[in-house]
Backbone as a chain_set.jsonl record, in Angstrom:
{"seq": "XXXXXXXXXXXXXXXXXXXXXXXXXXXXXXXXXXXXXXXXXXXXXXXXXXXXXXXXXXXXXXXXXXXXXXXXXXXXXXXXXXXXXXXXXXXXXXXXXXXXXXXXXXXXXXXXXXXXXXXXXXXXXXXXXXXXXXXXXXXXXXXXXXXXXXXXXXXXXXXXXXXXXXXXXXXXXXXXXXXXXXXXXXXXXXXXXXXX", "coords": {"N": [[-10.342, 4.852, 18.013], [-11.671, 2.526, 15.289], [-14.746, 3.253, 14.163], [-17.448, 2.264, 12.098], [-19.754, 3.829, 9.894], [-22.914, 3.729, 10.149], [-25.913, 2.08, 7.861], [-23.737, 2.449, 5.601], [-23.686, 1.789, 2.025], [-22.06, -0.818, 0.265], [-20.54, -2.003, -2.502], [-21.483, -5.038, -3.127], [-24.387, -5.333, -2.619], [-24.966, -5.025, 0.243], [-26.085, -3.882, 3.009], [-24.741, -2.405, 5.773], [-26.31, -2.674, 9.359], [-25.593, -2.292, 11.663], [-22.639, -1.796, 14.052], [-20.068, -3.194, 15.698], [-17.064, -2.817, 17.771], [-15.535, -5.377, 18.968], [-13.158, -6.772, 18.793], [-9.723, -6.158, 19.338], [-6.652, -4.758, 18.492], [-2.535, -3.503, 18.378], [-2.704, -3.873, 15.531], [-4.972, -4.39, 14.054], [-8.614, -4.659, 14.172], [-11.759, -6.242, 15.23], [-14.648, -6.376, 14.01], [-18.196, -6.761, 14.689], [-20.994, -7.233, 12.62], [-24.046, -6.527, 11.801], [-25.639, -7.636, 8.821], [-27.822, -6.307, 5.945], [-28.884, -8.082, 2.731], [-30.156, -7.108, -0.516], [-32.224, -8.868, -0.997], [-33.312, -8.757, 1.426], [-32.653, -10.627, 3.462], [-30.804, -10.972, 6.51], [-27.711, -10.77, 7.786], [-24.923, -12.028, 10.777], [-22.033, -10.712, 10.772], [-18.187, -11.35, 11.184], [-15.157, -8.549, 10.495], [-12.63, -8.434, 9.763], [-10.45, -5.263, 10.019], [-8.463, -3.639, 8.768], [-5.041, -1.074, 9.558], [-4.643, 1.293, 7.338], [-2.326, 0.738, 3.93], [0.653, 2.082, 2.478], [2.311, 2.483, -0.286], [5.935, 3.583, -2.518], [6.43, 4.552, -5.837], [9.276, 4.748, -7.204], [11.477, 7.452, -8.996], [14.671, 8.108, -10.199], [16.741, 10.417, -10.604], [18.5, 9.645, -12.249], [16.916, 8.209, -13.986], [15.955, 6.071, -13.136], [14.025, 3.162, -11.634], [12.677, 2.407, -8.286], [13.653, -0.156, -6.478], [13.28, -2.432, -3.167], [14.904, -5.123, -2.017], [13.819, -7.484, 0.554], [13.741, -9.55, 3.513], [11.862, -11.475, 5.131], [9.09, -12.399, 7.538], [8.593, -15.236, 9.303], [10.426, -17.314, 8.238], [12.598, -15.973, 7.188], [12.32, -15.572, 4.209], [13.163, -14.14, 0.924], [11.835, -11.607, -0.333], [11.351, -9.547, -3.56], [9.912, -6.242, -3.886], [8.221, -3.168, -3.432], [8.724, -0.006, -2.249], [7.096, -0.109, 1.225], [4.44, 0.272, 3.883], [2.559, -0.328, 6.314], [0.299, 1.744, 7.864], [-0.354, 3.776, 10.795], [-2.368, 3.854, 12.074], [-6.292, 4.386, 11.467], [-7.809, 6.027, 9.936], [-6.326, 8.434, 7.988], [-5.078, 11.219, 7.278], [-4.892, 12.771, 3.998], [-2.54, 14.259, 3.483], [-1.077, 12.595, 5.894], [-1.318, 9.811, 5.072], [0.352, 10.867, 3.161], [3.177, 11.833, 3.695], [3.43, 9.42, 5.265], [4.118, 7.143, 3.16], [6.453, 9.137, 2.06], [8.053, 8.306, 4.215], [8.646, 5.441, 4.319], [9.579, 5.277, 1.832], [12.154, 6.441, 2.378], [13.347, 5.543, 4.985], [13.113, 2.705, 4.315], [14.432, 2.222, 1.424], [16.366, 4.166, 1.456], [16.158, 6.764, -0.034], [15.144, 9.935, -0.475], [12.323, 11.719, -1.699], [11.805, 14.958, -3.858], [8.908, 14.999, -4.722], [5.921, 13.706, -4.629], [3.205, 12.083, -5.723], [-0.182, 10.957, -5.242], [-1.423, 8.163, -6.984], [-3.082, 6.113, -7.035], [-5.969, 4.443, -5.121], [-7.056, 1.453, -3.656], [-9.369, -0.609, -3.02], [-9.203, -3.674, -0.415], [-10.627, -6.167, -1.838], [-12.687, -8.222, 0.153], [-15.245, -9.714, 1.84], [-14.41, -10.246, 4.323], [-12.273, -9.236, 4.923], [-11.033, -5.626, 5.439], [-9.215, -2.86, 4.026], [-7.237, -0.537, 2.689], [-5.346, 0.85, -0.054], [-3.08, 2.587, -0.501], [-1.475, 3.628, -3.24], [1.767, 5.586, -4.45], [3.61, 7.715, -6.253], [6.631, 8.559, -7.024], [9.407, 11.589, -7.162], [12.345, 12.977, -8.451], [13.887, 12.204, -6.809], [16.714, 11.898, -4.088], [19.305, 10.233, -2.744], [19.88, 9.134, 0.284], [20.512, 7.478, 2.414], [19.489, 4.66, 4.233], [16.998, 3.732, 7.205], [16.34, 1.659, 8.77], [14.121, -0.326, 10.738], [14.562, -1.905, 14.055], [16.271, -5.004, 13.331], [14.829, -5.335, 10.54], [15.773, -6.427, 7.21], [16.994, -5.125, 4.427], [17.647, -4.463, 1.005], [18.275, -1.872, -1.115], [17.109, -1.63, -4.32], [17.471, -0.534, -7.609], [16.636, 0.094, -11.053], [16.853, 0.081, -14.492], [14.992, 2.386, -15.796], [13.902, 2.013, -18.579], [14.391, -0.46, -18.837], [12.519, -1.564, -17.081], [9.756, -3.274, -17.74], [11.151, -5.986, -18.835], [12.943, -6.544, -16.71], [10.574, -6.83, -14.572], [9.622, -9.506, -16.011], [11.205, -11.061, -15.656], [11.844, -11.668, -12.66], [10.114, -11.684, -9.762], [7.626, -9.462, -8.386], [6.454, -8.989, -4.844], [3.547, -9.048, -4.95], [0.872, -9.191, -7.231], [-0.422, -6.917, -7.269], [1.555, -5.016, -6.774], [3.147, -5.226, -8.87], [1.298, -4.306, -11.353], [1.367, -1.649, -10.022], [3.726, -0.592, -10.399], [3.95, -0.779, -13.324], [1.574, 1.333, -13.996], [2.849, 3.542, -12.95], [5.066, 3.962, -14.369], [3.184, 4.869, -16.267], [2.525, 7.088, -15.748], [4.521, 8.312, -14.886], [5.317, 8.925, -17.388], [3.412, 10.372, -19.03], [3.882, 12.75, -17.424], [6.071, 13.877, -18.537], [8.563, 13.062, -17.815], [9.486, 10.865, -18.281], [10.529, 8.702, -21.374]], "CA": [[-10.919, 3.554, 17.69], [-12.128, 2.462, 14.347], [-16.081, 2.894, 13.656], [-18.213, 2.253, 10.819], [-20.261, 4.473, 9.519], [-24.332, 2.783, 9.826], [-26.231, 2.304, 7.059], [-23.567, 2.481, 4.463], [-24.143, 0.709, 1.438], [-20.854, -1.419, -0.142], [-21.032, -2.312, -3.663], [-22.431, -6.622, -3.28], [-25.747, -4.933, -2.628], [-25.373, -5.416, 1.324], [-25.978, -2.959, 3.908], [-24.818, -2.525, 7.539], [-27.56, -1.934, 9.835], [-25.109, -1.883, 12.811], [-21.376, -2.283, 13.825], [-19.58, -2.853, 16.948], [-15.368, -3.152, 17.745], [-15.575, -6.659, 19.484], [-11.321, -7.064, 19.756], [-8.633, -4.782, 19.353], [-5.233, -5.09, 19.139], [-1.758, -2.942, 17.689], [-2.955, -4.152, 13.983], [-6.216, -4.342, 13.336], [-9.743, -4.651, 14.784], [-12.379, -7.16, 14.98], [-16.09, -5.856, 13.995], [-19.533, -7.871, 14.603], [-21.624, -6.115, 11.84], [-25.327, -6.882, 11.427], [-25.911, -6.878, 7.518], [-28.81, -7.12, 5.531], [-29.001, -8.07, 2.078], [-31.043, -6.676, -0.849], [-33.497, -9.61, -1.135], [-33.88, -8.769, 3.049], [-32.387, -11.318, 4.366], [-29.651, -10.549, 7.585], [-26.98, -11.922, 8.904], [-24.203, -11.11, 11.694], [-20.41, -11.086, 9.615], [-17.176, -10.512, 11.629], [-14.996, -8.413, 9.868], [-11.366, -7.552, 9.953], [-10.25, -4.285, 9.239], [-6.645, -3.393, 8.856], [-5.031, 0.17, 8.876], [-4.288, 1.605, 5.277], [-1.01, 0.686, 3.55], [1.124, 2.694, 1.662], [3.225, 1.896, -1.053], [6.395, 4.186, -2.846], [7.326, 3.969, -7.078], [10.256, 6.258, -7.084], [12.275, 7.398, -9.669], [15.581, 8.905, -9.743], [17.354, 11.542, -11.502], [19.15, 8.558, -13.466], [15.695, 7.413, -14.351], [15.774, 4.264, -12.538], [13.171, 3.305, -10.248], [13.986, 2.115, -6.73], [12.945, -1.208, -5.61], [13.54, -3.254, -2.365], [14.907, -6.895, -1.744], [13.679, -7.448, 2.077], [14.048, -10.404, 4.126], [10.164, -10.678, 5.588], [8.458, -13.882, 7.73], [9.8, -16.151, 10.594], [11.516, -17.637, 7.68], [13.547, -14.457, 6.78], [11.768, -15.637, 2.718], [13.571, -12.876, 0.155], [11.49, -10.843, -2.011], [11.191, -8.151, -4.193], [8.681, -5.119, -3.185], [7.734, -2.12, -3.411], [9.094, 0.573, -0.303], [5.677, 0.091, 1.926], [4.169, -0.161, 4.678], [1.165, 0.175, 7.411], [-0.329, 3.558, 8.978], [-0.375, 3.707, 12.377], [-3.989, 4.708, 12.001], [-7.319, 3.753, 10.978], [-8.555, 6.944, 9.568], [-5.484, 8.711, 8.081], [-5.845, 12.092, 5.946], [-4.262, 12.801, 2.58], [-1.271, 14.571, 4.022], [-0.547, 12.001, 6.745], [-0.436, 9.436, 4.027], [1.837, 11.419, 2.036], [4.248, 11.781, 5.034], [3.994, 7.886, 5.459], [4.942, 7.363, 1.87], [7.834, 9.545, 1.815], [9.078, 7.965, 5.236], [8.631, 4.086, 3.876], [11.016, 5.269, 0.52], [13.825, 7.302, 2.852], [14.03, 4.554, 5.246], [13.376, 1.511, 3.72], [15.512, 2.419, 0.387], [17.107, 5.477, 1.349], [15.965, 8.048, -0.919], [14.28, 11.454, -0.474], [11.674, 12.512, -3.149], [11.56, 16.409, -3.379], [7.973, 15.271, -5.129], [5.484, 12.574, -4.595], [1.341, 12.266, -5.973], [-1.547, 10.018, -5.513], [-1.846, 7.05, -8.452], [-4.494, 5.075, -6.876], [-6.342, 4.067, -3.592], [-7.781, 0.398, -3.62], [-9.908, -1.646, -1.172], [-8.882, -5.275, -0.885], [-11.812, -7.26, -2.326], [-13.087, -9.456, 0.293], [-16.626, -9.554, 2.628], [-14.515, -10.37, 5.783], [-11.199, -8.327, 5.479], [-11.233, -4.545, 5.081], [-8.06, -2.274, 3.84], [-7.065, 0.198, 1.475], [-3.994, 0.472, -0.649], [-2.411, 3.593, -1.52], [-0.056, 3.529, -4.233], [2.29, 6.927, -4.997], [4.189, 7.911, -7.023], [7.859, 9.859, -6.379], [10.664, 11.597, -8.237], [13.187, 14.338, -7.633], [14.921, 11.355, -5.359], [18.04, 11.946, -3.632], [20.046, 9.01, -1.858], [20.839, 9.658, 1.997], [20.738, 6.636, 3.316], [18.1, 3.758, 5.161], [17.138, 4.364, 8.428], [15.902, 0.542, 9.429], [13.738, -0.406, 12.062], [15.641, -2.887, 14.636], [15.54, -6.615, 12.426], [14.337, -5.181, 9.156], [17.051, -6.327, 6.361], [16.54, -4.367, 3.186], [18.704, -3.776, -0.161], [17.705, -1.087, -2.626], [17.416, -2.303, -6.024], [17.512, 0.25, -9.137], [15.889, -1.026, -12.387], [16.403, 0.799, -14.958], [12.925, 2.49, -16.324], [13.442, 1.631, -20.059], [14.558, -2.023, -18.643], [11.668, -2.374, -16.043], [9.459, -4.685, -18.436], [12.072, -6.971, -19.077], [13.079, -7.026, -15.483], [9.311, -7.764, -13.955], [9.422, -10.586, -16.818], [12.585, -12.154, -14.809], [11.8, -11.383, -11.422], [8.859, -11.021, -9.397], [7.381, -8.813, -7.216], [5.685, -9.424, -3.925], [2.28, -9.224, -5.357], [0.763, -8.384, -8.425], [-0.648, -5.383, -7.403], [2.585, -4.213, -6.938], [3.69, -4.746, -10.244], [0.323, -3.505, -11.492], [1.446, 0.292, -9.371], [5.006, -0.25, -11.335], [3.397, 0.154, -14.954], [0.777, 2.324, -13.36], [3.521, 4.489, -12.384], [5.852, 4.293, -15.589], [2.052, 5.519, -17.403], [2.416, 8.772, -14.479], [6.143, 9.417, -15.211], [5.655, 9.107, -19.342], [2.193, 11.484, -19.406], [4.227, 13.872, -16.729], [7.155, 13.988, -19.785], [9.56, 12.107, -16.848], [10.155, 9.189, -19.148], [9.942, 9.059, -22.765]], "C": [[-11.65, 3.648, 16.36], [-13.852, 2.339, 14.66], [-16.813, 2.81, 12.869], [-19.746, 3.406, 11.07], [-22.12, 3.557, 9.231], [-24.834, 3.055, 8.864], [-25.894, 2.882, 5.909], [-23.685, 1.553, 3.554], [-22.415, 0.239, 0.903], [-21.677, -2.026, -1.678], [-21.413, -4.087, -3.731], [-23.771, -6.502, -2.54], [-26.173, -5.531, -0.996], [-25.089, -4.331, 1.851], [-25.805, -2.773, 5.237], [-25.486, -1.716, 8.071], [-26.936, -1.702, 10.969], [-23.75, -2.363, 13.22], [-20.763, -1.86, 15.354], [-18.033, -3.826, 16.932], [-15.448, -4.389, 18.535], [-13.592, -7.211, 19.815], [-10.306, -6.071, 18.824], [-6.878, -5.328, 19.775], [-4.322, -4.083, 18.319], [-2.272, -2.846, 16.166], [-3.331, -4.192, 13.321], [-7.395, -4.403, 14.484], [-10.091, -5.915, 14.385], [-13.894, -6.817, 14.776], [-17.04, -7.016, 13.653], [-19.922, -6.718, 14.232], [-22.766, -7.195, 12.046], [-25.487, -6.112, 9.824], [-27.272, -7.459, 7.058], [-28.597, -6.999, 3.66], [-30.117, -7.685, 0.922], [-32.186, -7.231, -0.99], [-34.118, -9.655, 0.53], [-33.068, -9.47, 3.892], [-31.065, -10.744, 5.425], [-29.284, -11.563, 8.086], [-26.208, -11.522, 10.013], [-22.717, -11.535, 10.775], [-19.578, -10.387, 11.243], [-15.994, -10.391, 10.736], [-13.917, -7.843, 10.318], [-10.298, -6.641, 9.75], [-8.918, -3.526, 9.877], [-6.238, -1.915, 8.4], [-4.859, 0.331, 7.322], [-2.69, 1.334, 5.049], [-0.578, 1.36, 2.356], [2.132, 2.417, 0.68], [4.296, 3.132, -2.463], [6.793, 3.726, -4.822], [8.194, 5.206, -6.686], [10.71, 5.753, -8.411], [12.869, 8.511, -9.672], [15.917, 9.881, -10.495], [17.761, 10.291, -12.832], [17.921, 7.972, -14.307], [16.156, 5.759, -14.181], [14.762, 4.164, -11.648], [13.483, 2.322, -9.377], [12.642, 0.62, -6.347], [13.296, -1.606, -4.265], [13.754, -4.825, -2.377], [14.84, -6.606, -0.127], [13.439, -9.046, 2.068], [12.696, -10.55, 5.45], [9.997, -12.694, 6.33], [9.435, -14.393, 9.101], [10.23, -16.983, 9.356], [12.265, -17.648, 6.824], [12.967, -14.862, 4.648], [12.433, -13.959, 2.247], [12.709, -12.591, -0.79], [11.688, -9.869, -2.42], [10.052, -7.623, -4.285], [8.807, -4.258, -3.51], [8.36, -1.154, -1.753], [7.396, 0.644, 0.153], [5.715, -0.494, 3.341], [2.736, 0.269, 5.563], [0.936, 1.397, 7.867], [-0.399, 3.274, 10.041], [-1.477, 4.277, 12.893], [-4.948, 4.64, 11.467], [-7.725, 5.025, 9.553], [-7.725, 8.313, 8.909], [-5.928, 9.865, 7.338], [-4.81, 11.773, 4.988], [-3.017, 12.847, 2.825], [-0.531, 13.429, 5.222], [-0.139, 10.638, 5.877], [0.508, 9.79, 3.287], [2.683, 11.327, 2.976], [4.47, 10.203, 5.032], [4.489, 7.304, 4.272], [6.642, 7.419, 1.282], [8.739, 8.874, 2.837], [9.547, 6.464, 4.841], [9.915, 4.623, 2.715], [11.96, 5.723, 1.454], [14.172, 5.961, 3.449], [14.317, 3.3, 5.052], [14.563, 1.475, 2.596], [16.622, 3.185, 0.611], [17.386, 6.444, 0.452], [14.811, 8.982, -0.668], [13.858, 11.93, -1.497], [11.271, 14.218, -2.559], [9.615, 16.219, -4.128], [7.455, 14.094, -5.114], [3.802, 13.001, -4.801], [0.809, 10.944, -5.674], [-1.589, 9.103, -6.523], [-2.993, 6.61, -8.118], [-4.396, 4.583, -5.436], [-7.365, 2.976, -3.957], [-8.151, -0.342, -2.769], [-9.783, -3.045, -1.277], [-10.133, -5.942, -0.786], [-11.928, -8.612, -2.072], [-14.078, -8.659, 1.651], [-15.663, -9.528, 4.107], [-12.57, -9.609, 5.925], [-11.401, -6.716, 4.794], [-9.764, -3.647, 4.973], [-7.945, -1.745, 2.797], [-6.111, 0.202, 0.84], [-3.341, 1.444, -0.992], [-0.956, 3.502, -2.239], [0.342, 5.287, -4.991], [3.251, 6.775, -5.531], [5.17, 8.836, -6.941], [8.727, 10.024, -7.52], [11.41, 12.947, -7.625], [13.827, 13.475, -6.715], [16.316, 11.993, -5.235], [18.596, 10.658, -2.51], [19.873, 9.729, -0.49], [20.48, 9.106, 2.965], [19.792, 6.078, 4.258], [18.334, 4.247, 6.529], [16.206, 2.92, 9.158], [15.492, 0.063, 10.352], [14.821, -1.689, 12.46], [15.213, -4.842, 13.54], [15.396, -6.648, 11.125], [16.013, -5.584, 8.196], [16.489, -6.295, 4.921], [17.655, -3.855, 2.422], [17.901, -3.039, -0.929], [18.027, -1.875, -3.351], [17.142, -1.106, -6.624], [17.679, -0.501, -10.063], [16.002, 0.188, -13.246], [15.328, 1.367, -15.714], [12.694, 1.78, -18.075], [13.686, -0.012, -20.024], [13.435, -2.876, -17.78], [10.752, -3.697, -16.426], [9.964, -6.077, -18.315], [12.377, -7.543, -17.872], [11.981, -8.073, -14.639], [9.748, -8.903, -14.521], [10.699, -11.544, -15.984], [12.535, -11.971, -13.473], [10.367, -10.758, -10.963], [8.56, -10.579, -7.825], [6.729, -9.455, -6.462], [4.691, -9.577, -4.167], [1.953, -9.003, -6.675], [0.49, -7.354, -8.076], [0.154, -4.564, -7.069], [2.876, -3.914, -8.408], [2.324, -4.217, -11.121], [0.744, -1.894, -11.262], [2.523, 0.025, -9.803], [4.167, 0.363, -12.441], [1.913, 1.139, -14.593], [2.049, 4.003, -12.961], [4.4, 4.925, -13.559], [4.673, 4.936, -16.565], [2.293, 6.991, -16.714], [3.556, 9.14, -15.321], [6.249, 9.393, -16.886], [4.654, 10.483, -19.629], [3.023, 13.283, -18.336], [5.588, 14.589, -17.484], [8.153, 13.487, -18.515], [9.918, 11.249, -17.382], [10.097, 9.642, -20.356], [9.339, 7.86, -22.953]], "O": [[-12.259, 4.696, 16.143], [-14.243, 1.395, 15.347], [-17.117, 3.998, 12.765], [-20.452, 3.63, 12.053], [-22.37, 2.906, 8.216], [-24.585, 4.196, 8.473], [-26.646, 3.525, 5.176], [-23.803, 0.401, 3.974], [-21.539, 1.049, 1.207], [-22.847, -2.343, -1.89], [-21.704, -4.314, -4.905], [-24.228, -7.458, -1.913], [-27.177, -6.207, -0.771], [-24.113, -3.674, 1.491], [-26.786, -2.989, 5.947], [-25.582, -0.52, 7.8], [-27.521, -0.845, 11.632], [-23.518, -3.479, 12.753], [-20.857, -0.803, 15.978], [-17.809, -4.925, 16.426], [-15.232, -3.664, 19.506], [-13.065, -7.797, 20.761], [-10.45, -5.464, 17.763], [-6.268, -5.885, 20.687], [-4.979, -3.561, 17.418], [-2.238, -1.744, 15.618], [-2.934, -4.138, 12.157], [-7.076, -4.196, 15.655], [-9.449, -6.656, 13.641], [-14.469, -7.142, 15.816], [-16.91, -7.892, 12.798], [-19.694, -5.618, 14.735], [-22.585, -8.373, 12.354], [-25.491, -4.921, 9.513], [-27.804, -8.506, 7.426], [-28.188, -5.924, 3.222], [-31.239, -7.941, 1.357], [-33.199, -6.543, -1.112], [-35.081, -10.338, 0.879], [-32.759, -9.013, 4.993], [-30.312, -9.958, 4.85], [-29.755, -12.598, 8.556], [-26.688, -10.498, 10.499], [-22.535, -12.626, 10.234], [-19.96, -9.526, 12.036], [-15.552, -11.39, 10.17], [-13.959, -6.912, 11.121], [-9.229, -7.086, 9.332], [-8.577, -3.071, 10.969], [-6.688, -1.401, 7.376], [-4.964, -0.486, 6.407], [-1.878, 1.683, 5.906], [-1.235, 1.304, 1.316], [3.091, 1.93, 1.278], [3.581, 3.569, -3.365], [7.376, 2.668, -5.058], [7.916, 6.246, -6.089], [10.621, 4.644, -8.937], [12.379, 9.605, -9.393], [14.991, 10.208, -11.238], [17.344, 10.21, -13.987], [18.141, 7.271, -15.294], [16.506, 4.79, -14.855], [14.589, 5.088, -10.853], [14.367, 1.486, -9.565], [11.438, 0.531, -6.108], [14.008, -0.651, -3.956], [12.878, -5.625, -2.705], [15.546, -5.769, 0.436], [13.087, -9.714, 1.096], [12.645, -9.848, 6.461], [10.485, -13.741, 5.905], [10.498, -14.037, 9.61], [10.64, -17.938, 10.016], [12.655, -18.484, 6.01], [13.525, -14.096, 3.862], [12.296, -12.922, 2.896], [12.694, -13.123, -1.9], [12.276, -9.062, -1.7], [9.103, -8.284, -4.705], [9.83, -4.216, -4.193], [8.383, -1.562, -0.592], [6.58, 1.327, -0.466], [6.491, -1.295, 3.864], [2.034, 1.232, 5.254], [1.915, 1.978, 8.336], [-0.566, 2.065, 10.205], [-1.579, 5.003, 13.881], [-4.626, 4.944, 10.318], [-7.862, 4.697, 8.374], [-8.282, 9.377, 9.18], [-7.0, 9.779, 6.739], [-4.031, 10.822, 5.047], [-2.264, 11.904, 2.579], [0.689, 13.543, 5.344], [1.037, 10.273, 5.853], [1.396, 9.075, 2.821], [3.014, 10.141, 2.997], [5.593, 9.748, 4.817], [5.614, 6.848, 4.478], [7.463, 6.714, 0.696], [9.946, 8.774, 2.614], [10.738, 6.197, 5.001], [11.087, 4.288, 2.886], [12.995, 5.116, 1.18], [14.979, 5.215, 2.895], [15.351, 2.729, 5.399], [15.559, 0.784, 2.807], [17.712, 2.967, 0.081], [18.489, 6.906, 0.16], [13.632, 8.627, -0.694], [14.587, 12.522, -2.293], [10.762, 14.619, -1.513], [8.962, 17.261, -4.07], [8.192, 13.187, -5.502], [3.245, 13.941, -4.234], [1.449, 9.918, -5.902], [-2.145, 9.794, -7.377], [-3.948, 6.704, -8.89], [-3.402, 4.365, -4.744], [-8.424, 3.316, -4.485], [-7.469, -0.758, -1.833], [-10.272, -3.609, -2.255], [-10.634, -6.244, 0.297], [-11.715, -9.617, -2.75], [-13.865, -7.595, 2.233], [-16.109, -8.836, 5.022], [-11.893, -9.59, 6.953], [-11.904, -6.632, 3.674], [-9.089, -3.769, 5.996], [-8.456, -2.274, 1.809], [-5.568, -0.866, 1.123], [-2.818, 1.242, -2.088], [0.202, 3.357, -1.847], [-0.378, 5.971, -5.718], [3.896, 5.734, -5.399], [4.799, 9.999, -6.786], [8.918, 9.261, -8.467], [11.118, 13.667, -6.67], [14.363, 14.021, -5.751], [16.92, 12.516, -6.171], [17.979, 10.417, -1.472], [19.741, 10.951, -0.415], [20.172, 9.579, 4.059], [19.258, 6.83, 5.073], [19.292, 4.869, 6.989], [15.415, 3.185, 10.063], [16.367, -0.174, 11.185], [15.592, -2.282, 11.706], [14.177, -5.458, 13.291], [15.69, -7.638, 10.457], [17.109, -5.107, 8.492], [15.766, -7.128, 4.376], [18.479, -3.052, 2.861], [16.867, -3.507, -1.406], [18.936, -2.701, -3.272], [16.337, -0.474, -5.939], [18.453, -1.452, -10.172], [15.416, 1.224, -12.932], [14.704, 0.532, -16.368], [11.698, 1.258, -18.577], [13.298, -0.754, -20.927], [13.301, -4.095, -17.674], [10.8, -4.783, -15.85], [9.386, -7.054, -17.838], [12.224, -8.752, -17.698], [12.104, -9.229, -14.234], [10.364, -9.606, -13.72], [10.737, -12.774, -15.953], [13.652, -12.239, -13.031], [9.71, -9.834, -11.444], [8.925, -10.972, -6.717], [6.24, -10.5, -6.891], [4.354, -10.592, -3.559], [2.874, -8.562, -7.362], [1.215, -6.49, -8.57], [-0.185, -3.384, -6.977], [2.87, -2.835, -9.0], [2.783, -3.293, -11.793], [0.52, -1.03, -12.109], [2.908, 1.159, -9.519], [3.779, 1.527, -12.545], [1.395, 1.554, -15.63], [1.778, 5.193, -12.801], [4.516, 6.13, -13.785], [5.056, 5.499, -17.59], [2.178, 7.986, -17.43], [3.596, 9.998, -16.203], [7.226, 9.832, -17.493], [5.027, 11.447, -20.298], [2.75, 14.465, -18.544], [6.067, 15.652, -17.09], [8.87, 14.472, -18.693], [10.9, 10.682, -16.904], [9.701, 10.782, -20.599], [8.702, 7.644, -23.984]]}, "num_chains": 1, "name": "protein.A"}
């Protein structure tokens, strides 16, 4: 079960003085916090805090990097994404993210990175939802094929890296902060000599 940690501080200068799981389900939690703010005042917030999600850039031998078109929503809406998805766990370590990572690119896209790092871990910036974001970074891919949960309908896409610009500019991703962890990721694979 997820618990907060009392009397940490969060950067809008409020502090929880106490925190309790109030509903529970597969997806997320529901926490009644008691906070108090720096001029004193307290209130009670409920706050809904979602496992961590992981999110794959790959790129291949060909230097292409690997997108997804998925078919998402009760009404099947097509976009273009990033390989990601949820933890199955509040509290995940380093390595268990990495594992979820590499499993989101094999089966969503169907490619195996012999190498994947860290880019960035972000908390979604809001008082009443809580979640982190990890975005990695892969290469050394090899094809060998999706492995689709029952329903999921997912095409690889390959972009090529010196075309990705151009591409975003005609097509857009699911969020920005996807395409944000694209050129976040083409800065990784240029400083790692992977691109030119």
């Amino acid at each position: 079960m997820y618990l907060s940690t009392h009397g940490d501080c969060v950067p809008n200068g409020m502090k929880i003085l106490s925190s309790a799981v109030v509903y529970t389900c597969p997806i997320f939690v529901v926490e009644e916090r008691r906070v108090e703010f720096d001029e004193g005042a307290q209130e009670t917030r409920w706050v809904v805090v979602r496992p961590p999600n992981v999110s794959v850039v790959a790129l291949t031998d060909a230097k292409e990097v690997v997108l997804i078109r998925e078919c998402i929503g009760k009404m099947q809406q097509e976009v273009l994404a990033l390989p990601s998805g949820k933890m199955h766990m509040f509290h995940p370590t380093d390595d268990e993210l990495k594992k979820e990572a590499l499993w989101e690119l094999e089966s969503e896209a169907g490619y195996r990175a012999a190498h994947i790092e860290l880019m960035s871990a972000r908390e979604n910036p809001s008082d009443y939802l809580e979640r982190t974001y990890y975005r990695y970074a892969a290469w050394g891919v090899e094809e060998v094929g999706q492995q689709l949960e029952t329903g999921e309908k997912i095409t690889p896409v390959l972009v090529a890296a010196h075309t990705i610009d151009e591409f975003l500019s005609r097509h857009e991703l699911e969020s920005k902060s996807e395409v944000q962890a694209v050129h976040e990721a083409m800065r990784f694979f240029k400083k790692r000599a992977l691109l030119k």
